[in-house]
N, C-alpha and C positions, 0 to 999 in steps of 0.2 A: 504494500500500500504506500507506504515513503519514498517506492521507486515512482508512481506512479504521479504522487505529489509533485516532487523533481522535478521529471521529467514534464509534465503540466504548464511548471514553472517558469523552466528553461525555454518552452515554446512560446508562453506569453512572453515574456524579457526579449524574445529575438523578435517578435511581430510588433511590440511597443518600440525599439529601435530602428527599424525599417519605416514604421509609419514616421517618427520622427523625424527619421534624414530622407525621407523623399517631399516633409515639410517644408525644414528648412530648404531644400534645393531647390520650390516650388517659391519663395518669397526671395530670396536673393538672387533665382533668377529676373525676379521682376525687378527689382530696383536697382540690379546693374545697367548701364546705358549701354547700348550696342556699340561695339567699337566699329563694327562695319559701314555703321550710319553714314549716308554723305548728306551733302546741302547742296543744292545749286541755284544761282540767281537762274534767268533767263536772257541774261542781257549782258556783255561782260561791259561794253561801256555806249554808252545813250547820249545824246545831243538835245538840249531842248532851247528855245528863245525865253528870256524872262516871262512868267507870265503861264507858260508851255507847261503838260502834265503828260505823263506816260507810268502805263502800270508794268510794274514787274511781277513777275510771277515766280515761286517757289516750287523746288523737285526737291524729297524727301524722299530718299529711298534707304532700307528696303519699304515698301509699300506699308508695311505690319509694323512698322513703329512706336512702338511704344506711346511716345510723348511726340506730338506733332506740332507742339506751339510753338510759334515763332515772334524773335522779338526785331523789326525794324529799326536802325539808325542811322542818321547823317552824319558825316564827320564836321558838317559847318552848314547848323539851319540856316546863316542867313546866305547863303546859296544855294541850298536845297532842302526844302521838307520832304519826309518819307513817314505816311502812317497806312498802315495796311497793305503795301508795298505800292501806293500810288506817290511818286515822285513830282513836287512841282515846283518848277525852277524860281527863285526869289529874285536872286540877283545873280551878275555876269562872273563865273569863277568857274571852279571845279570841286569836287565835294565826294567823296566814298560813302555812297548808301552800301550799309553790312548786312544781310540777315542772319539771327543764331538761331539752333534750337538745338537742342541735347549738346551741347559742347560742342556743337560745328556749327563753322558761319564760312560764308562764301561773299561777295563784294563785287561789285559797280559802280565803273567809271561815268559821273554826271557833270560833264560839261557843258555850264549856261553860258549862253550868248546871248549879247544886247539885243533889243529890237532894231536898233542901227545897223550894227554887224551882218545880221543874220538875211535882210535887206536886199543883200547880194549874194544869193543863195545858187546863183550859179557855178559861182567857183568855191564856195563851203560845204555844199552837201554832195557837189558832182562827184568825188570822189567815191562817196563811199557807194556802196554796192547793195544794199540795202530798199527795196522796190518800198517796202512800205512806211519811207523816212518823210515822207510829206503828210501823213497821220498825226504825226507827232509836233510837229510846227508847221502845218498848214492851216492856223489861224488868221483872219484876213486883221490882224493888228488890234484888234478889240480887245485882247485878252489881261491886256497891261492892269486893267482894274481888278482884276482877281487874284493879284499877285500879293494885297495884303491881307487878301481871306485866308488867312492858315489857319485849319484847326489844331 
């Protein structure tokens, strides 16, 4: 009968250890962050005229990610705001919008150009290669009054 105890014993002890460490592996796997994670802007760098707005968009992969929030910044609001990855040019400079999320962040190049500058737009945008760069500053100059609406 005292083998039987034991032996009883011995099988609850090994079933209460296994439920335990398939717990703990079940919780620390979730609050480690994936190190595979990447970020990507959509944009590596954007041209807008003062005034001028263009949204970035975010790739977060692997798709199953845990934590998907993302947090937006400019490196100098007063040439560029970024809130919700909508970019809108303030004044004439250059500016690094970043996005992070899980400990990755990824960055775009936003250089504003005056309404003056931007004027002679035959030899500024002809270069690039880009078919849908007139979306983005093809404002017919009204825009200037929305430049101190930041939210």
């Amino acid at each position: 009968m005292k083998r039987k105890i034991r032996i009883f014993t011995m099988i609850l002890s090994l079933c209460l250890a296994v439920c335990s460490l398939t717990a703990l592996a079940a919780c620390t796997k979730e609050e480690m962050p994936s190190e595979n994670m990447t970020v990507t802007i959509s944009d590596e760098t954007i041209e807008l005229e003062v005034g001028g707005s263009q949204k970035l968009t975010v790739k977060i992969e692997p798709a199953d990610a845990a934590d998907k929030t993302v947090e937006w910044k400019s490196s100098d609001e007063k040439i560029a705001t970024v809130k919700d990855g909508l970019v809108t040019a303030v004044a004439a400079g250059e500016a690094i919008v970043t996005v992070t999320s899980g400990g990755k962040s990824d960055s775009c190049k936003v250089i504003v150009k005056s309404q003056d500058s931007a004027g002679d737009t035959s030899s500024d945008t002809g270069s690039g290669s880009a078919p849908g760069g007139s979306d983005a500053t093809g404002s017919d100059g009204t825009g200037s009054d929305s430049a101190g609406a930041n939210s």
